[in-house]
Predicted model as a PDB file, atoms N, CA, C, CB and O in Angstrom, pLDDT in the B-factor column:
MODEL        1                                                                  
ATOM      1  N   UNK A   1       0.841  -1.184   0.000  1.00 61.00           N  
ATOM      2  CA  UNK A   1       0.000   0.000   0.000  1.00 61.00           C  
ATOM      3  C   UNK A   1       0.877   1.235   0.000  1.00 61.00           C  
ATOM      4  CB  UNK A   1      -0.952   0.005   1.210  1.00 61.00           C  
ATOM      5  O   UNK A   1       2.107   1.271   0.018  1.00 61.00           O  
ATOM      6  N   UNK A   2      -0.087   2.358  -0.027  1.00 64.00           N  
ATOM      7  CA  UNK A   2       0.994   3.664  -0.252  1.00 64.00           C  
ATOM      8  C   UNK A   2       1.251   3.920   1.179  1.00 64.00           C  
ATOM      9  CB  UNK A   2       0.347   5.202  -1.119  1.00 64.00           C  
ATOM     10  O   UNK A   2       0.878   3.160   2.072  1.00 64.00           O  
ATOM     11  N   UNK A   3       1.901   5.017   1.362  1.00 67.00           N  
ATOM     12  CA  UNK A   3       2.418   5.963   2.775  1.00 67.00           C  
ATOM     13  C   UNK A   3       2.830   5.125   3.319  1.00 67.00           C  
ATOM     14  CB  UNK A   3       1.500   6.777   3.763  1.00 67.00           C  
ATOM     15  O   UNK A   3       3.618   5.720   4.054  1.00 67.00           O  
ATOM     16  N   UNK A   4       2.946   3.858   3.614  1.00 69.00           N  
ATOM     17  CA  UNK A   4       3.701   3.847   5.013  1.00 69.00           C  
ATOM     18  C   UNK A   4       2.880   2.713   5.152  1.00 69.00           C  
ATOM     19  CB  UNK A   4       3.650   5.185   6.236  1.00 69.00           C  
ATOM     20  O   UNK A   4       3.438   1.823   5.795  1.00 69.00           O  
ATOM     21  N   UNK A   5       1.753   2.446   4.770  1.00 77.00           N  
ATOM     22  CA  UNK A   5       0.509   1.083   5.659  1.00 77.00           C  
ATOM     23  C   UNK A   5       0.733   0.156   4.973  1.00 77.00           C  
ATOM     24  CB  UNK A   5      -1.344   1.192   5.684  1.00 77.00           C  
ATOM     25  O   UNK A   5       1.271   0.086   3.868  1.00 77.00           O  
ATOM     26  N   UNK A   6       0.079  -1.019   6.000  1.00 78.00           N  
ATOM     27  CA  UNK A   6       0.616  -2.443   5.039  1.00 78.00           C  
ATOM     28  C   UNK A   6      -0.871  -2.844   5.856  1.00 78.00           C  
ATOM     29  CB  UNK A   6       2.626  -3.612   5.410  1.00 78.00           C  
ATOM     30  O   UNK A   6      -1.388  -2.278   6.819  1.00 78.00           O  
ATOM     31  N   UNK A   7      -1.485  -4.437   4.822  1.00 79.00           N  
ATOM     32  CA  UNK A   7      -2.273  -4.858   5.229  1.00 79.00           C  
ATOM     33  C   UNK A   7      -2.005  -6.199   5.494  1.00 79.00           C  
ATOM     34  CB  UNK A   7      -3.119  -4.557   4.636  1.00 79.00           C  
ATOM     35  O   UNK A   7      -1.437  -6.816   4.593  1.00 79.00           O  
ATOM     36  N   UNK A   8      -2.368  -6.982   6.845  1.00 80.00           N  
ATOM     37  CA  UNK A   8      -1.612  -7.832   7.188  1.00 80.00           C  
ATOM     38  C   UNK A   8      -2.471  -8.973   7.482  1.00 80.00           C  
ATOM     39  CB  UNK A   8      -0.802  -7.397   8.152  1.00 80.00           C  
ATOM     40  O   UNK A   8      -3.250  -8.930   8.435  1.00 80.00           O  
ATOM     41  N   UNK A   9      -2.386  -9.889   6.800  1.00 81.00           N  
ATOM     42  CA  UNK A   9      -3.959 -11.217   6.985  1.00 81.00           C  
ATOM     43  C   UNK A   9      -2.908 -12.219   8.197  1.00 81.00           C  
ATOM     44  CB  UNK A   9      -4.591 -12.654   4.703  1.00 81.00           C  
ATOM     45  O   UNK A   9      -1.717 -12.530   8.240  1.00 81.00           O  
ATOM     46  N   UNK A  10      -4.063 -12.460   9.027  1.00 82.00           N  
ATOM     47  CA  UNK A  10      -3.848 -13.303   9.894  1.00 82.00           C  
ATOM     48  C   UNK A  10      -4.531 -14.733   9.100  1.00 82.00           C  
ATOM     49  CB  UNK A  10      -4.469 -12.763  11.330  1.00 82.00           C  
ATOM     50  O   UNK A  10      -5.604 -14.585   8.513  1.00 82.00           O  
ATOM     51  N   UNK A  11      -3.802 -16.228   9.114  1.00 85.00           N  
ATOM     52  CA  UNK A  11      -4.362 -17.391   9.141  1.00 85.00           C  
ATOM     53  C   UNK A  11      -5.475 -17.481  10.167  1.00 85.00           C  
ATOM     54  CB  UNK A  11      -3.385 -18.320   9.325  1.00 85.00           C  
ATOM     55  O   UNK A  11      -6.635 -17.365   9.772  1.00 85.00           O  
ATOM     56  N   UNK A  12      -5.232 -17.667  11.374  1.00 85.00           N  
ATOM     57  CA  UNK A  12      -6.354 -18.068  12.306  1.00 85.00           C  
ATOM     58  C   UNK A  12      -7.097 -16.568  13.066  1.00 85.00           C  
ATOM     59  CB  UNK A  12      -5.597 -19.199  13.579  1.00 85.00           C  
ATOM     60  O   UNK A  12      -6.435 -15.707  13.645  1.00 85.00           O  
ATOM     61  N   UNK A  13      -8.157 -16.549  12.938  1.00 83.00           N  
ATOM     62  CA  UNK A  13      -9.056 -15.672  13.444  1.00 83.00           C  
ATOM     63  C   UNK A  13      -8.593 -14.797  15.134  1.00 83.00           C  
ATOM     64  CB  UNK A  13     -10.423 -16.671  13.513  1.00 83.00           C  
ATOM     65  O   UNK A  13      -8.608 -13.587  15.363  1.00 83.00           O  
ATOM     66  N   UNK A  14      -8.128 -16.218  16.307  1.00 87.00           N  
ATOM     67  CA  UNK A  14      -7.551 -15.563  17.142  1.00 87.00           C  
ATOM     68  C   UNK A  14      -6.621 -15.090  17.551  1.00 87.00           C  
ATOM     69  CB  UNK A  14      -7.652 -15.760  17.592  1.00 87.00           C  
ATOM     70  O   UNK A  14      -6.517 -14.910  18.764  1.00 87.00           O  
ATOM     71  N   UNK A  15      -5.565 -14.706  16.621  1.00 84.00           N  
ATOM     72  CA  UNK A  15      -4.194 -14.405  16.408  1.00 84.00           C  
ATOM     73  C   UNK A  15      -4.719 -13.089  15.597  1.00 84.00           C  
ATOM     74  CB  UNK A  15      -3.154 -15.659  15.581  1.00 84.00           C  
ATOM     75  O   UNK A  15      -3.661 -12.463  15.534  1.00 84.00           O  
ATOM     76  N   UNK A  16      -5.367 -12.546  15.157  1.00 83.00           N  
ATOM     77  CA  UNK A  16      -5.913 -11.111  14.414  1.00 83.00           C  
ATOM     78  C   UNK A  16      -6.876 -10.832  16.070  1.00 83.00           C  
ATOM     79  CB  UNK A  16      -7.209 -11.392  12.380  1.00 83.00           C  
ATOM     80  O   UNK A  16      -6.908  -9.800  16.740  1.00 83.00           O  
ATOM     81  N   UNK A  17      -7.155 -11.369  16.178  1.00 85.00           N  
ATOM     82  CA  UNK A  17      -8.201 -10.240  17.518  1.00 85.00           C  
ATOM     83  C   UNK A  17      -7.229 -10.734  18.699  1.00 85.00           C  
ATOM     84  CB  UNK A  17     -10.482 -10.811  17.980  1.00 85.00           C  
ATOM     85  O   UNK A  17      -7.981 -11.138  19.586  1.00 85.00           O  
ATOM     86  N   UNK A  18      -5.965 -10.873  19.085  1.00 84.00           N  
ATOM     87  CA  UNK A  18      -4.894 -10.681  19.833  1.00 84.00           C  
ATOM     88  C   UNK A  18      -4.710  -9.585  19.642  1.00 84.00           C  
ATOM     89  CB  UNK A  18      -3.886 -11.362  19.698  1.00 84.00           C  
ATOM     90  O   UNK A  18      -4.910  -8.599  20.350  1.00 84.00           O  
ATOM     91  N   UNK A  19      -4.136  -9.750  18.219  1.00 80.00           N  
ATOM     92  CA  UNK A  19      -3.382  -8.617  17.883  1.00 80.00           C  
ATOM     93  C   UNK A  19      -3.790  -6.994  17.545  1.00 80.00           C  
ATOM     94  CB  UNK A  19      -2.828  -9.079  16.893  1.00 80.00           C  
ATOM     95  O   UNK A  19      -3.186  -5.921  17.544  1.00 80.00           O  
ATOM     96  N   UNK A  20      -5.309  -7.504  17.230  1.00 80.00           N  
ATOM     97  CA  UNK A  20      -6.014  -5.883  17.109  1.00 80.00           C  
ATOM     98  C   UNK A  20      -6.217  -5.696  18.578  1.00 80.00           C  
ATOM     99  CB  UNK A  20      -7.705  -5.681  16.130  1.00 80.00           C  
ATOM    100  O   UNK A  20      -6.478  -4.496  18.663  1.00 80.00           O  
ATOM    101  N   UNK A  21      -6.242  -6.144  19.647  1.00 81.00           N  
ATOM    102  CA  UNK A  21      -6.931  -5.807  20.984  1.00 81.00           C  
ATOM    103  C   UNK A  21      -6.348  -5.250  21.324  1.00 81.00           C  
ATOM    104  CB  UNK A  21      -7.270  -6.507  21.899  1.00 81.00           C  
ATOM    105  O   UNK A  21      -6.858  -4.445  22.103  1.00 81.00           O  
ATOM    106  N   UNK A  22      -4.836  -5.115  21.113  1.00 74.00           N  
ATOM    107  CA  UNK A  22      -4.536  -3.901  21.692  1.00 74.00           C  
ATOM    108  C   UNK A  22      -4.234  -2.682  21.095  1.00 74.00           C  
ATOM    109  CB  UNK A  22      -3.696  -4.077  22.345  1.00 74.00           C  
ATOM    110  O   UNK A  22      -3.382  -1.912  21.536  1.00 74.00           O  
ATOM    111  N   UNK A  23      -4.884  -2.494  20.140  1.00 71.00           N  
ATOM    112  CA  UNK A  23      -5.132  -1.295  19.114  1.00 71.00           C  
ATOM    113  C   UNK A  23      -3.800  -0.740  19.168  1.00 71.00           C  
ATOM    114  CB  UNK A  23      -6.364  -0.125  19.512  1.00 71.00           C  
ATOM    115  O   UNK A  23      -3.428  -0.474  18.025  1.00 71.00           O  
ATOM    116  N   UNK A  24      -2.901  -0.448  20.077  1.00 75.00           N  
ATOM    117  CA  UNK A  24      -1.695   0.336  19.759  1.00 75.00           C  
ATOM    118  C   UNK A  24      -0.267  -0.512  20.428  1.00 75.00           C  
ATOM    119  CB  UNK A  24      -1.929   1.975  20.466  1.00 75.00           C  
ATOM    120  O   UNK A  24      -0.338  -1.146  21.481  1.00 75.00           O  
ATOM    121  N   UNK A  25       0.788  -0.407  19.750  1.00 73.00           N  
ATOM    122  CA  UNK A  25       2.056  -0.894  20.136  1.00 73.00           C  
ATOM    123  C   UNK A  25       2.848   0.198  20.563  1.00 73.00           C  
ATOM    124  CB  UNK A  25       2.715  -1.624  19.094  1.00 73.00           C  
ATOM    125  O   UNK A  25       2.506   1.241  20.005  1.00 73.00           O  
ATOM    126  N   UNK A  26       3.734   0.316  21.312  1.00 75.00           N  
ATOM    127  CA  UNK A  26       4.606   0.810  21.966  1.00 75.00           C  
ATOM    128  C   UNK A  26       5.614   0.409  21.509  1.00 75.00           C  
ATOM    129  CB  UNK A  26       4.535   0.691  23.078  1.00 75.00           C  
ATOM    130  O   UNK A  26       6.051  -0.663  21.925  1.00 75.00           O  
ATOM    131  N   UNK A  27       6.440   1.270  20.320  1.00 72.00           N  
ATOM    132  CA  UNK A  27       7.755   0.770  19.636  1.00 72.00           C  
ATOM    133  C   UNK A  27       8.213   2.200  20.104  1.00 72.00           C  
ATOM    134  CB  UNK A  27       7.820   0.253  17.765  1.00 72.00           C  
ATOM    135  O   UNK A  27       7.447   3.147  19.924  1.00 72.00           O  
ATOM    136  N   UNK A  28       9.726   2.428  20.837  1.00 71.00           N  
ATOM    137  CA  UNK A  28      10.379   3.302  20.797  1.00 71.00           C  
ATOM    138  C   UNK A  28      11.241   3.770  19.984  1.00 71.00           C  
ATOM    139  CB  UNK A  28      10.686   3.256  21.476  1.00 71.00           C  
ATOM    140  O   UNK A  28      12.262   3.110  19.789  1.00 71.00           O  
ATOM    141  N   UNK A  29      10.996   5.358  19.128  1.00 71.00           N  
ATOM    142  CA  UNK A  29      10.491   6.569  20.509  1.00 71.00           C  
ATOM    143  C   UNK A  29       9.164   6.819  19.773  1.00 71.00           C  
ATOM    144  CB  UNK A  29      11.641   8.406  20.829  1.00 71.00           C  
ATOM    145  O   UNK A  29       8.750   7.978  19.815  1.00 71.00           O  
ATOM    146  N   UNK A  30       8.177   5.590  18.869  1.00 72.00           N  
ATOM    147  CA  UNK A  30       6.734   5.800  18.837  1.00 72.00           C  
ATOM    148  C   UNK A  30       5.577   5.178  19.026  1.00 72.00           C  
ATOM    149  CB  UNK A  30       6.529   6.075  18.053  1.00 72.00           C  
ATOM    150  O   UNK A  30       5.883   4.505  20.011  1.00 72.00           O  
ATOM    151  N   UNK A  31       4.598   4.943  18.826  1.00 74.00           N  
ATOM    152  CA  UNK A  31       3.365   4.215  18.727  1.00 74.00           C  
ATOM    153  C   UNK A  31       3.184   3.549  16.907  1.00 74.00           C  
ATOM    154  CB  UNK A  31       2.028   5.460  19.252  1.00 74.00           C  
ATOM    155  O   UNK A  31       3.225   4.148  15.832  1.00 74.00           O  
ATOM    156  N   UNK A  32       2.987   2.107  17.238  1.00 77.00           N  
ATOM    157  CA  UNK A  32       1.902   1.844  15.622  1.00 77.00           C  
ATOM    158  C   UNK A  32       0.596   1.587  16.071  1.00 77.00           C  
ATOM    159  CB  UNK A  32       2.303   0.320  14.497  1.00 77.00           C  
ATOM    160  O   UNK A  32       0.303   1.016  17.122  1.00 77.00           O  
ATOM    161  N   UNK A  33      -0.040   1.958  15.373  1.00 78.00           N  
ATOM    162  CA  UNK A  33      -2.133   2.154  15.925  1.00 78.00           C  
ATOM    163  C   UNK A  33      -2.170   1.272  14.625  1.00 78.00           C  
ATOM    164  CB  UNK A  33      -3.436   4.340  15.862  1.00 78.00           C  
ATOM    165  O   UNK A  33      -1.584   1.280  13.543  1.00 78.00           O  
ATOM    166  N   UNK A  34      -3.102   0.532  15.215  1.00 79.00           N  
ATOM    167  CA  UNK A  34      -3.717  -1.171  14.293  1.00 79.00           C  
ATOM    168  C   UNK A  34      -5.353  -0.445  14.252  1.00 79.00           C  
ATOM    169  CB  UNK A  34      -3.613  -3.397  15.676  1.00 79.00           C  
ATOM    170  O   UNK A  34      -5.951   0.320  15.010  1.00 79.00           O  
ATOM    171  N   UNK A  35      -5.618  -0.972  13.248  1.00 79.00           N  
ATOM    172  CA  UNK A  35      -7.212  -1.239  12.788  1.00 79.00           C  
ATOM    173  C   UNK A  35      -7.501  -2.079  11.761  1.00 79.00           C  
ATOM    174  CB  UNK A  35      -7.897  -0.059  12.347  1.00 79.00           C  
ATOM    175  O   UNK A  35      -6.744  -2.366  10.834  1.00 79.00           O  
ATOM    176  N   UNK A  36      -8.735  -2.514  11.962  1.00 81.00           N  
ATOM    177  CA  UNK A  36      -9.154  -3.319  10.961  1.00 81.00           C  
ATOM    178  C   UNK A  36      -9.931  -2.734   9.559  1.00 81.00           C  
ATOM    179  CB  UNK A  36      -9.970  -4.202  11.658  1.00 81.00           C  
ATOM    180  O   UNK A  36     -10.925  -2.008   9.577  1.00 81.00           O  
ATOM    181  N   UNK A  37      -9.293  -3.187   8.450  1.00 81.00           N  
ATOM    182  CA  UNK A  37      -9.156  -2.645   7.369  1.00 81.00           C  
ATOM    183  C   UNK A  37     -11.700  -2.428   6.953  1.00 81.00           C  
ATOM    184  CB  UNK A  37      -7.709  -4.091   6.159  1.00 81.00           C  
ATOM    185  O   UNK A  37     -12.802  -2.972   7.022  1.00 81.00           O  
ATOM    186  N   UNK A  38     -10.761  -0.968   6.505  1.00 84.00           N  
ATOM    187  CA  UNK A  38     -12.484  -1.375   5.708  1.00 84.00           C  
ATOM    188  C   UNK A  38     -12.125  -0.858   3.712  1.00 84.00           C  
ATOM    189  CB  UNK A  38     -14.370   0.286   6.768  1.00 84.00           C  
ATOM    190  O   UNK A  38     -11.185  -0.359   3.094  1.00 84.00           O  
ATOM    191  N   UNK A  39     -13.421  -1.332   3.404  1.00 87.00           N  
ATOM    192  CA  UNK A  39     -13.099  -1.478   2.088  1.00 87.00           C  
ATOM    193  C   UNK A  39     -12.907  -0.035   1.093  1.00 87.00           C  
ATOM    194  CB  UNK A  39     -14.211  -2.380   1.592  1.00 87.00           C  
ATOM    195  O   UNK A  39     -12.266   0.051   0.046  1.00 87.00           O  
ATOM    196  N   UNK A  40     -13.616   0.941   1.736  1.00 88.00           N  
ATOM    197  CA  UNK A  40     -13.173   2.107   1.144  1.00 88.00           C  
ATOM    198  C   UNK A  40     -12.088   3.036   1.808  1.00 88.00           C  
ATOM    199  CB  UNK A  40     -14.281   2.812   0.946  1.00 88.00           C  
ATOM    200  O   UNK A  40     -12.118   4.264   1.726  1.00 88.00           O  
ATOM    201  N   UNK A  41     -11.063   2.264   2.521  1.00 84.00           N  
ATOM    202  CA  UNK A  41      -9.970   2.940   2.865  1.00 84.00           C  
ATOM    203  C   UNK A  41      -9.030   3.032   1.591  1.00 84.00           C  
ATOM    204  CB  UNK A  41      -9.336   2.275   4.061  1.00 84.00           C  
ATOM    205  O   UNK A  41      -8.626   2.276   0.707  1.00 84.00           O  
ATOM    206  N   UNK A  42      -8.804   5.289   2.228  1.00 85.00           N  
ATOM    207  CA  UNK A  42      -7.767   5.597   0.804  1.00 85.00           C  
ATOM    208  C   UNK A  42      -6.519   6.196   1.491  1.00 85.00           C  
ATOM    209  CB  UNK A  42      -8.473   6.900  -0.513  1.00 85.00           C  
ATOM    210  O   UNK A  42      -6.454   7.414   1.658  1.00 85.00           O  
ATOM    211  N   UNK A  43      -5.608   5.442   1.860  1.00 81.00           N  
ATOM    212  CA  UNK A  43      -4.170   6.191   2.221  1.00 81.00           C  
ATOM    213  C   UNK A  43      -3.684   7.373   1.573  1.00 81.00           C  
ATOM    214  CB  UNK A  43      -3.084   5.332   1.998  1.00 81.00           C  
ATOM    215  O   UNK A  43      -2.508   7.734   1.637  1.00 81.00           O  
ATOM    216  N   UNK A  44      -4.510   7.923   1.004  1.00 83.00           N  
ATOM    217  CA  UNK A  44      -4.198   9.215   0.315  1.00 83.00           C  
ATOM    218  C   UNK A  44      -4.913  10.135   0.566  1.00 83.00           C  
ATOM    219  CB  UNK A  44      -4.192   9.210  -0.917  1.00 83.00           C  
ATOM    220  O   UNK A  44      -4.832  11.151  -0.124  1.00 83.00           O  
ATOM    221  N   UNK A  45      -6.034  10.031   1.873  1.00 83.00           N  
ATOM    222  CA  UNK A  45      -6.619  11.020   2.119  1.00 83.00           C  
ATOM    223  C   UNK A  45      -6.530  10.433   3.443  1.00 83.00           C  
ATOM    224  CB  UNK A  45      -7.847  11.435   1.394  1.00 83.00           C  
ATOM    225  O   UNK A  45      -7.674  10.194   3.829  1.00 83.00           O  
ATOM    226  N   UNK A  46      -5.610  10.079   4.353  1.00 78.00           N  
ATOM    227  CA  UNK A  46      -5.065  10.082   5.924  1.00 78.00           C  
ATOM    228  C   UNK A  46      -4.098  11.097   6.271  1.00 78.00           C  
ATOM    229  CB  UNK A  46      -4.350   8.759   6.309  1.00 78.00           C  
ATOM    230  O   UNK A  46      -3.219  11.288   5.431  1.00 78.00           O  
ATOM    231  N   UNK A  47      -4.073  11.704   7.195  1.00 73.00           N  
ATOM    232  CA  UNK A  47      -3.137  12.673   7.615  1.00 73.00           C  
ATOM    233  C   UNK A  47      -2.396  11.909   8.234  1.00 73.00           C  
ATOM    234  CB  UNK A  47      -3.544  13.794   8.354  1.00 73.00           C  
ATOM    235  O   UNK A  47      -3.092  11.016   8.718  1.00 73.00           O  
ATOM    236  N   UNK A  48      -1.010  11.741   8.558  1.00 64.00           N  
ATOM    237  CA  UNK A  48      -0.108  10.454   9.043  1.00 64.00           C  
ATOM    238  C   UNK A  48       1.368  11.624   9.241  1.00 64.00           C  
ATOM    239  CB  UNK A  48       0.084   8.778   7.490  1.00 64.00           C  
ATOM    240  O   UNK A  48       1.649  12.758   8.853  1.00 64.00           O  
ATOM    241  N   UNK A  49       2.144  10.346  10.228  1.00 66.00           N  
ATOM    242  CA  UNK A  49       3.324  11.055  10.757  1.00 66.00           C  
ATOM    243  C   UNK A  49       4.426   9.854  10.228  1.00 66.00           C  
ATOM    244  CB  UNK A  49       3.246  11.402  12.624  1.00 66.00           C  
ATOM    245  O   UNK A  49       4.141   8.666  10.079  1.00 66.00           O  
ATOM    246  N   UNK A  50       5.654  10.435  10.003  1.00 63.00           N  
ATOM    247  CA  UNK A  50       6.298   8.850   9.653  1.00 63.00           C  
ATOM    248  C   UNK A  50       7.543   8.476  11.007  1.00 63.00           C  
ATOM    249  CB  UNK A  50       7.318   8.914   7.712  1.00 63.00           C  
ATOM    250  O   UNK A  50       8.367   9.154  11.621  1.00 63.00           O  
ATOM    251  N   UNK A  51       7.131   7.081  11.024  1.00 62.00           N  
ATOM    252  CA  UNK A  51       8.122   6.915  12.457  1.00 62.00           C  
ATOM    253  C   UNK A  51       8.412   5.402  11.446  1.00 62.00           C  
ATOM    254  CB  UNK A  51       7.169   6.813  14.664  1.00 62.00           C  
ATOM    255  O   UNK A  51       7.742   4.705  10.685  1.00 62.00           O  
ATOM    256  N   UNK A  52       9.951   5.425  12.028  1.00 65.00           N  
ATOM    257  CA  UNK A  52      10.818   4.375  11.574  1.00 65.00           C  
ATOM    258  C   UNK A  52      10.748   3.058  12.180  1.00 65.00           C  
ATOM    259  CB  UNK A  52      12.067   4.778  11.697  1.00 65.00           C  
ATOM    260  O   UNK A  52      10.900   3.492  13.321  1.00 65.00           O  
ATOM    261  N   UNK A  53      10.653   1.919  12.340  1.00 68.00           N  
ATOM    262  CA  UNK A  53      10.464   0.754  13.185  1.00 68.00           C  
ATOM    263  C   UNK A  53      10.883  -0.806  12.428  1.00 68.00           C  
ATOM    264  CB  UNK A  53       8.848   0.813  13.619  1.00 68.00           C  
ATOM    265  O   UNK A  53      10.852  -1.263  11.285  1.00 68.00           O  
ATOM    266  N   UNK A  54      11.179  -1.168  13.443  1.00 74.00           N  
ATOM    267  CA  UNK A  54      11.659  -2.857  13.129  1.00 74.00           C  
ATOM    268  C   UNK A  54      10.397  -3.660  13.618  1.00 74.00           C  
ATOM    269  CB  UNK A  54      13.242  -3.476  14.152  1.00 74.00           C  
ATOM    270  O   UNK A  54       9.571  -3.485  14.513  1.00 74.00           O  
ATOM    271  N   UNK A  55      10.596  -4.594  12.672  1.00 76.00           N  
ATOM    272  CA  UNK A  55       9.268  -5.657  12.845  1.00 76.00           C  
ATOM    273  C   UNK A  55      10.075  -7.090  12.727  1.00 76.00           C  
ATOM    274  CB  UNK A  55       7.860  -5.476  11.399  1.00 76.00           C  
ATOM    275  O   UNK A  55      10.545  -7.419  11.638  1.00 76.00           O  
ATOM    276  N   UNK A  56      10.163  -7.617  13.455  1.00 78.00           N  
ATOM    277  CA  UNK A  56      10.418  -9.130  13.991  1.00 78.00           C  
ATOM    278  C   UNK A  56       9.442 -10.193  13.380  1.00 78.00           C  
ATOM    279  CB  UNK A  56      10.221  -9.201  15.645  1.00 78.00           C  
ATOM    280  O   UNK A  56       8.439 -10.458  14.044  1.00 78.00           O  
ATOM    281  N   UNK A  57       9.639 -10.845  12.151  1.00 77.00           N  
ATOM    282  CA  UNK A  57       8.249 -11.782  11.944  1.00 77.00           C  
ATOM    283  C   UNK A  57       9.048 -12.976  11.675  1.00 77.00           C  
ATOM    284  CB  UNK A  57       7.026 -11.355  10.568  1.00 77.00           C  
ATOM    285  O   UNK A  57       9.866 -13.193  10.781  1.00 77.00           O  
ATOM    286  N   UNK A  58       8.445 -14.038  13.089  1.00 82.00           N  
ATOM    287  CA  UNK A  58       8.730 -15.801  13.061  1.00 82.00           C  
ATOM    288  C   UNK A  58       8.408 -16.473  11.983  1.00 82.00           C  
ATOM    289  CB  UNK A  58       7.970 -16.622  14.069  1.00 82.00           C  
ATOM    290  O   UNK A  58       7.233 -16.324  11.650  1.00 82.00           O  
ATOM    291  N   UNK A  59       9.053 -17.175  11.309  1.00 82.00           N  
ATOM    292  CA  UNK A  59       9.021 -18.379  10.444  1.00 82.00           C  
ATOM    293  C   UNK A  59       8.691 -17.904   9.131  1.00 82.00           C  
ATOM    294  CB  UNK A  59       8.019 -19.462  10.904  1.00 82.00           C  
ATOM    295  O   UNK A  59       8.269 -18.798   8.397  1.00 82.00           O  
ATOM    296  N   UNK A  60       8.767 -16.612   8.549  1.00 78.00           N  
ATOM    297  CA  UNK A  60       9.240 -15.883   7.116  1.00 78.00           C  
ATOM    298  C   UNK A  60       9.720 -16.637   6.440  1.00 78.00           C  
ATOM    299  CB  UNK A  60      10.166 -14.846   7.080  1.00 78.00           C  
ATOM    300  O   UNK A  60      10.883 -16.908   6.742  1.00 78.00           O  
ATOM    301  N   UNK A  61       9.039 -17.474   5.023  1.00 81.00           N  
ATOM    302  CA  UNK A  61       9.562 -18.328   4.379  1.00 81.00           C  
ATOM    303  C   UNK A  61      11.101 -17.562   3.518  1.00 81.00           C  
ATOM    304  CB  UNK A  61       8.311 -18.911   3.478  1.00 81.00           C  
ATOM    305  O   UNK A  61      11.114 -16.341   3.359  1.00 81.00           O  
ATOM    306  N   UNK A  62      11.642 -17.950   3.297  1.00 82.00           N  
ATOM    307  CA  UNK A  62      12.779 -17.201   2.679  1.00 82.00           C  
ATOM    308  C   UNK A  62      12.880 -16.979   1.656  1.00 82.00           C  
ATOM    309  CB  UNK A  62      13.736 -17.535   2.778  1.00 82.00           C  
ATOM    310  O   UNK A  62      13.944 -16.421   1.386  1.00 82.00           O  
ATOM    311  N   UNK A  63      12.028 -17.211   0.599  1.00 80.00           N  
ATOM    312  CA  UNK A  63      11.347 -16.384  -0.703  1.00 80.00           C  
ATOM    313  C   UNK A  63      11.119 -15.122  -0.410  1.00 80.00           C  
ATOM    314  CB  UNK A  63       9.985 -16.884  -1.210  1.00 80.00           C  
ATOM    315  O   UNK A  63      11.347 -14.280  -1.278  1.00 80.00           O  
ATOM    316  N   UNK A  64      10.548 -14.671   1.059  1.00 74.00           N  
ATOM    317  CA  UNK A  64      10.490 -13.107   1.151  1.00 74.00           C  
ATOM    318  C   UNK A  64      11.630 -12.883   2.014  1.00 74.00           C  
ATOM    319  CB  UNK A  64       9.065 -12.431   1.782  1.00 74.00           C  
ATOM    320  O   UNK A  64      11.357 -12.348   3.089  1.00 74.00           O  
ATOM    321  N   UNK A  65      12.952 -13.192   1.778  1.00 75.00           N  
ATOM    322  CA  UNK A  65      14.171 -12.653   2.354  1.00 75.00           C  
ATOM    323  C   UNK A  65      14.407 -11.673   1.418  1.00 75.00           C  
ATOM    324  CB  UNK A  65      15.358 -13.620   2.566  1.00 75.00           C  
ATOM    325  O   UNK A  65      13.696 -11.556   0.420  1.00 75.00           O  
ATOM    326  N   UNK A  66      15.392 -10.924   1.665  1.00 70.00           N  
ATOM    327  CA  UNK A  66      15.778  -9.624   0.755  1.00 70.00           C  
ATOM    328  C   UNK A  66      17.502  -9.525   1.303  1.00 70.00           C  
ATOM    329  CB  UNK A  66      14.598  -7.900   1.226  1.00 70.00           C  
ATOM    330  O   UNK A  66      17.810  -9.055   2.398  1.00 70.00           O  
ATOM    331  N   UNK A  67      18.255  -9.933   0.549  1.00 62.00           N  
ATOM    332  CA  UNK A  67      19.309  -9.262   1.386  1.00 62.00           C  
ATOM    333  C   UNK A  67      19.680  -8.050   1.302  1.00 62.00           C  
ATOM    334  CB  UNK A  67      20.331  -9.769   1.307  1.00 62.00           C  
ATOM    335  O   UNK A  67      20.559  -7.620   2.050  1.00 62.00           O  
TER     336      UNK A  67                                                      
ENDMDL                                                                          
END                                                                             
């Protein structure tokens, strides 16, 4: 997606309402705010801030490695 958002499918249903429940993460020195996608969302009409962050994701088949 544009700006900055990514849309992220969970396999099992309770691993997405984990992870939306807590609507916001605490990555230092910012916040990422989660929601659940709706269908007429336009990243081009969000007002947004850009903060830099590492994302840790277990068992990444290595087709999506990048060196």
């Amino acid at each position: 997606m544009e700006r900055g958002y990514f849309n992220i499918h969970f396999e099992h249903p309770d691993t997405s309402e984990r992870v939306l429940g807590k609507r916001s993460w605490r990555v230092q020195p910012g916040v990422i705010h989660l929601q659940r996608w709706v269908p007429d969302f336009n990243p081009l009409r969000v007002a947004t801030s850009l903060t830099q962050v590492w994302v840790r994701l277990h068992d990444l088949p290595m087709e999506y490695w990048i060196p």
